[in-house]
C-alpha positions as CSV (number, residue, x, y, z in Angstrom):
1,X,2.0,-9.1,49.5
2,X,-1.2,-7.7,52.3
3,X,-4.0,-10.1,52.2
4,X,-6.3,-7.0,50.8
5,X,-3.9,-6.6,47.8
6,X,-3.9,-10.5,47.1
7,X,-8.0,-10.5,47.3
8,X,-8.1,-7.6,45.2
9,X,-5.7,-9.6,42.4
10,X,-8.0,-13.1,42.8
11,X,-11.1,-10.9,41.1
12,X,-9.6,-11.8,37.7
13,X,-8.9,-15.6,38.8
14,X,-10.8,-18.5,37.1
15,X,-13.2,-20.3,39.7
16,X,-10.4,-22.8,41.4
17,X,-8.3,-20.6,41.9
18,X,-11.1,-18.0,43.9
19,X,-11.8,-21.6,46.1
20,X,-8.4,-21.8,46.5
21,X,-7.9,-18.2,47.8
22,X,-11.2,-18.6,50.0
23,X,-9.5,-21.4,51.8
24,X,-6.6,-19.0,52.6
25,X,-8.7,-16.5,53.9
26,X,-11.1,-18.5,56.4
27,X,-7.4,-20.4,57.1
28,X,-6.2,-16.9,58.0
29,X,-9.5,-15.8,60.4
30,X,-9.3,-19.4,62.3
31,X,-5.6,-18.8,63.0
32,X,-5.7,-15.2,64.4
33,X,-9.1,-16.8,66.2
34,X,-6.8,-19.4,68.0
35,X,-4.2,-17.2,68.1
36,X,-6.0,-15.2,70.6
37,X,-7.6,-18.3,72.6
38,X,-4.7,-20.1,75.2
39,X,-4.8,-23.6,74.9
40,X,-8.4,-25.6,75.9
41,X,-9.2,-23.8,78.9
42,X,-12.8,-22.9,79.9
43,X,-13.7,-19.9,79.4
44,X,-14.0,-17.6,82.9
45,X,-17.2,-16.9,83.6
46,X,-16.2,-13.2,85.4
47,X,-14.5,-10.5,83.8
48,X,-10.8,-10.1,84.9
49,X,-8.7,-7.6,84.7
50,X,-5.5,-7.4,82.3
51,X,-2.4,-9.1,83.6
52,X,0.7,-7.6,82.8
53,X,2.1,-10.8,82.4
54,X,2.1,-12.4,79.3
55,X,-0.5,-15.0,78.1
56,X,1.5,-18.6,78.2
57,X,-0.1,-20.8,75.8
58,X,0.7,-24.4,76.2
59,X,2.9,-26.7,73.9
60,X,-0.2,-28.4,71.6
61,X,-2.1,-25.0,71.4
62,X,1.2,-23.5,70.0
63,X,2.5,-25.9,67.7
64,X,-1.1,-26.0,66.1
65,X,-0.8,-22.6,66.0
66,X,2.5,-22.4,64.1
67,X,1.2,-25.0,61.7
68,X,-1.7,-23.1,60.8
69,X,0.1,-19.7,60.3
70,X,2.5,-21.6,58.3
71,X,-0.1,-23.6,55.8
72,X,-1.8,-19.6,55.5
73,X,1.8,-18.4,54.9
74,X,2.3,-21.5,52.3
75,X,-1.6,-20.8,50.8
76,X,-0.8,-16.7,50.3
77,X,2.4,-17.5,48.4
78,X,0.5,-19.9,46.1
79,X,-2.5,-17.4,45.5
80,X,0.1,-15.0,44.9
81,X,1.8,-17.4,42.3
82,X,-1.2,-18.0,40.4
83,X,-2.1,-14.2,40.2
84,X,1.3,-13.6,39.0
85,X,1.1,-16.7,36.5
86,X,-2.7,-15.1,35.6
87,X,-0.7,-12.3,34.6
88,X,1.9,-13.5,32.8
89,X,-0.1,-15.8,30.3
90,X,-2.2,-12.1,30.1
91,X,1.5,-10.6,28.6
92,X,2.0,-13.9,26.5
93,X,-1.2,-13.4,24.5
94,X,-1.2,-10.1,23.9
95,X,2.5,-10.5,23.0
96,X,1.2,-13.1,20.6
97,X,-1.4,-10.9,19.2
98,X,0.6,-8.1,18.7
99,X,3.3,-10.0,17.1
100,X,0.4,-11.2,14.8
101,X,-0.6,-8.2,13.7
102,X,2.9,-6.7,13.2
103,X,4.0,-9.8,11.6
104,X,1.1,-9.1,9.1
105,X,1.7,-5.3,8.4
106,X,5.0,-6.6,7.6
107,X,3.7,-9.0,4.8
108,X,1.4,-6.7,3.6
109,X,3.8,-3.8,3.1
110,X,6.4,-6.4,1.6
111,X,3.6,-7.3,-0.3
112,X,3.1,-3.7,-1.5
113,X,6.6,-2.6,-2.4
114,X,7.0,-5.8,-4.8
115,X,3.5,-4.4,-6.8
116,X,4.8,-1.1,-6.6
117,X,8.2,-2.0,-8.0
118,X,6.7,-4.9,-10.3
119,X,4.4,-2.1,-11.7
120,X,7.5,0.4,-12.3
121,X,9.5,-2.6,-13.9
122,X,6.8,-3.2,-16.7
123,X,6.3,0.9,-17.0
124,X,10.5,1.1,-17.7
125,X,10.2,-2.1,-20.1
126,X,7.3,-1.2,-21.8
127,X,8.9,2.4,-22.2
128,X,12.7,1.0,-23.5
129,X,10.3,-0.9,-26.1
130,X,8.4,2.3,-27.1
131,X,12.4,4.0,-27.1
132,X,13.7,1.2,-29.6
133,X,10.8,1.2,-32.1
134,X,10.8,4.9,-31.9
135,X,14.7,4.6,-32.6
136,X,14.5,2.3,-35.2
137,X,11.7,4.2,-37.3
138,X,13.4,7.5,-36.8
139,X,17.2,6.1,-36.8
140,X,16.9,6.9,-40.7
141,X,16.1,9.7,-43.0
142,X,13.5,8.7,-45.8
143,X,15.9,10.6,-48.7
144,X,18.9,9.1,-50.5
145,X,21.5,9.4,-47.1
146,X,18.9,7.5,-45.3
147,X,18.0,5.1,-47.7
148,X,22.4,4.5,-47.9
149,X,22.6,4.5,-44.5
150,X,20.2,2.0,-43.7
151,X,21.6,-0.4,-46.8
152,X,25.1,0.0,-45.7
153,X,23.6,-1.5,-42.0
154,X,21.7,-4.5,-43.7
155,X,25.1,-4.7,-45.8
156,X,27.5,-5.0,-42.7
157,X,25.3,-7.2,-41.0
158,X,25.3,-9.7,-44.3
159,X,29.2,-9.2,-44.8
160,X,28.1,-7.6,-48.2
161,X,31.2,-5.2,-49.1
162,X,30.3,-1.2,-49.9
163,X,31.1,2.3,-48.9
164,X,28.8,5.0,-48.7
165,X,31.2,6.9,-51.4
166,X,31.2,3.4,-53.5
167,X,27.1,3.3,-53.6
168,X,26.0,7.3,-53.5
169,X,28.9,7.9,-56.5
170,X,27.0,4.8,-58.5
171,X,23.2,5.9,-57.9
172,X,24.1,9.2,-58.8
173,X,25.3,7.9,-62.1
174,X,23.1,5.6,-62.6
175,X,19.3,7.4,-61.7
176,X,20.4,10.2,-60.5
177,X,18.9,9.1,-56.9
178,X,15.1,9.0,-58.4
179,X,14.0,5.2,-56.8
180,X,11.3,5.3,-59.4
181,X,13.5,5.8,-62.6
182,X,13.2,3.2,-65.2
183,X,15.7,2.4,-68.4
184,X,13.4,1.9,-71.6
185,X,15.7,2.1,-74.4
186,X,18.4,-0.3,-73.4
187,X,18.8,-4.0,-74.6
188,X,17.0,-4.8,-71.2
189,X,14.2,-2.5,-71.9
190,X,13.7,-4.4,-75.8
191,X,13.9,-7.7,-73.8
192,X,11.1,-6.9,-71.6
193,X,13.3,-6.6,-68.4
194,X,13.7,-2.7,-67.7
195,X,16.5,-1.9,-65.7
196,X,14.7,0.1,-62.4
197,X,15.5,2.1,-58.9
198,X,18.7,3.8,-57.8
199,X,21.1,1.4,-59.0
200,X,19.0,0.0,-62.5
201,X,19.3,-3.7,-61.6
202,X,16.5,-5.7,-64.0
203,X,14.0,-8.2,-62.3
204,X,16.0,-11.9,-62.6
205,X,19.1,-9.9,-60.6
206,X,17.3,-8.3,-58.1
207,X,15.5,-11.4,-57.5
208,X,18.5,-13.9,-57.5
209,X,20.2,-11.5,-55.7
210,X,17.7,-9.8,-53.2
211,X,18.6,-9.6,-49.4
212,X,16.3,-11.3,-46.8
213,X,15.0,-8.2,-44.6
214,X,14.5,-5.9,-47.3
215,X,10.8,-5.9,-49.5
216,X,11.1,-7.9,-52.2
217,X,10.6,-4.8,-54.9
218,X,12.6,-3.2,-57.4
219,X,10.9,0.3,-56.6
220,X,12.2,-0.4,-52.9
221,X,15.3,2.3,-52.6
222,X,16.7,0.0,-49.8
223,X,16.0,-3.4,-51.0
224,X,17.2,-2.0,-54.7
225,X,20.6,-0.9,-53.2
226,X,21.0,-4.2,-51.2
227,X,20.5,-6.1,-54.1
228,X,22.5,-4.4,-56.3
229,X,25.2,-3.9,-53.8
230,X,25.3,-7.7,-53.2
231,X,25.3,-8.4,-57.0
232,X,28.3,-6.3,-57.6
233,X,30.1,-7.4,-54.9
234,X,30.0,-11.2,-56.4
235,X,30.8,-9.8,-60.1
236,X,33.3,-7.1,-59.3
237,X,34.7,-8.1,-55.7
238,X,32.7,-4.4,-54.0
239,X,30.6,-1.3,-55.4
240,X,33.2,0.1,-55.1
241,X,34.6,-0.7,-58.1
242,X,32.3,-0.3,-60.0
243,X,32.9,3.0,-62.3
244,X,30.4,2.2,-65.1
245,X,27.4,0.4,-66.5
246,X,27.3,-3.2,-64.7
């Protein structure tokens, strides 16, 4: 490396190491002073004109001289070492930084996508939820198929016995599918205890015999089919055989 490329480097050195490279230089100017000088002669005191010869410095003057030039050769390849190690620590920092930063892009984004896919979980589960109900109060009819339909579930799920033939060929028998019809001639009716709904069960069966899940009325077309359906199926084995008054 030229001494003019090394002095232009040492601007960005701390303050030892521009000392350091100052001592080079000077170094540098006293050996190419002495360089020039043979030996500890006096100076002449009349111009002389070149000799062709060559100069002959003696055996002190040159050693001193080789010395020098090697300490100025020794001092350039240390500035040069610290302008290179100046410029590596440079790269490690800004390496450093940069790694920073990307190393925080990277969190945030992470950070981003687990909201973005935390927010689309909660929108699917809070839609499957919306699905369900939706299903369950639209899953059945509010007329006499629905009503059997729905019984027949609560009835499986209970291990209650029944068919959908067994229960819609006794309601229509029995009130003609009207939930609100009410028997007030009978021996129940005289005793205070009306037979009423689809199936004309009286108060003390439907209430022995009510279903947990259902509403706990006779006027209830579900809860009265439960109920009844579970009361024949203790007295007669199913609804299904039942052909008759019961």
């Amino acid at each position: 490396m030229s001494a003019s490329r090394i002095t232009g480097r040492l601007r960005n050195l701390n303050k030892t190491q521009k000392l350091s490279a100052a001592g080079v230089s000077a170094v540098a100017a006293a050996a190419i002073s002495l360089s020039l000088v043979p030996g500890h002669a006096e100076a002449e005191t009349e111009p002389q004109a070149l000799s062709a010869a060559p100069v002959i410095f003696d055996s002190a003057s040159s050693k001193q001289a080789r010395a020098i030039q090697d300490s100025v050769i020794e001092q350039h390849s240390t500035a040069e070492k610290l302008v290179k190690a100046a410029d590596a620590a440079k790269a490690k920092k800004a390496a450093a930084v940069k790694e920073k930063a990307e190393e925080k892009a990277k969190k945030a984004k992470l950070k981003k996508a687990k909201a973005k896919a935390h927010s689309k979980a909660k929108a699917h589960k809070s839609e499957s939820r919306s699905s369900r109900s939706s299903a369950r109060t639209h899953m059945y009819a509010n007329n006499l198929d629905g009503w059997i339909r729905e019984s027949l579930d609560i009835m499986h799920k209970k291990g209650i016995p029944g068919t959908y033939e067994g229960l819609h060929r006794n309601i229509i028998r029995e009130s003609s599918g009207n939930p609100n019809a009410i028997n007030d001639w009978d021996i129940n009716a005289q005793n205070g205890v009306p037979s009423i709904g689809l199936l004309q069960i009286i108060k003390p069966t439907f209430d022995y015999y009510h279903v947990s899940g259902t509403p706990h009325t006779q006027y209830d077309p579900v809860a009265n089919i439960t109920a009844s359906a579970n009361y024949a199926a203790d007295k007669y084995g199913s609804i299904d055989n039942v052909n008759s008054a019961y």
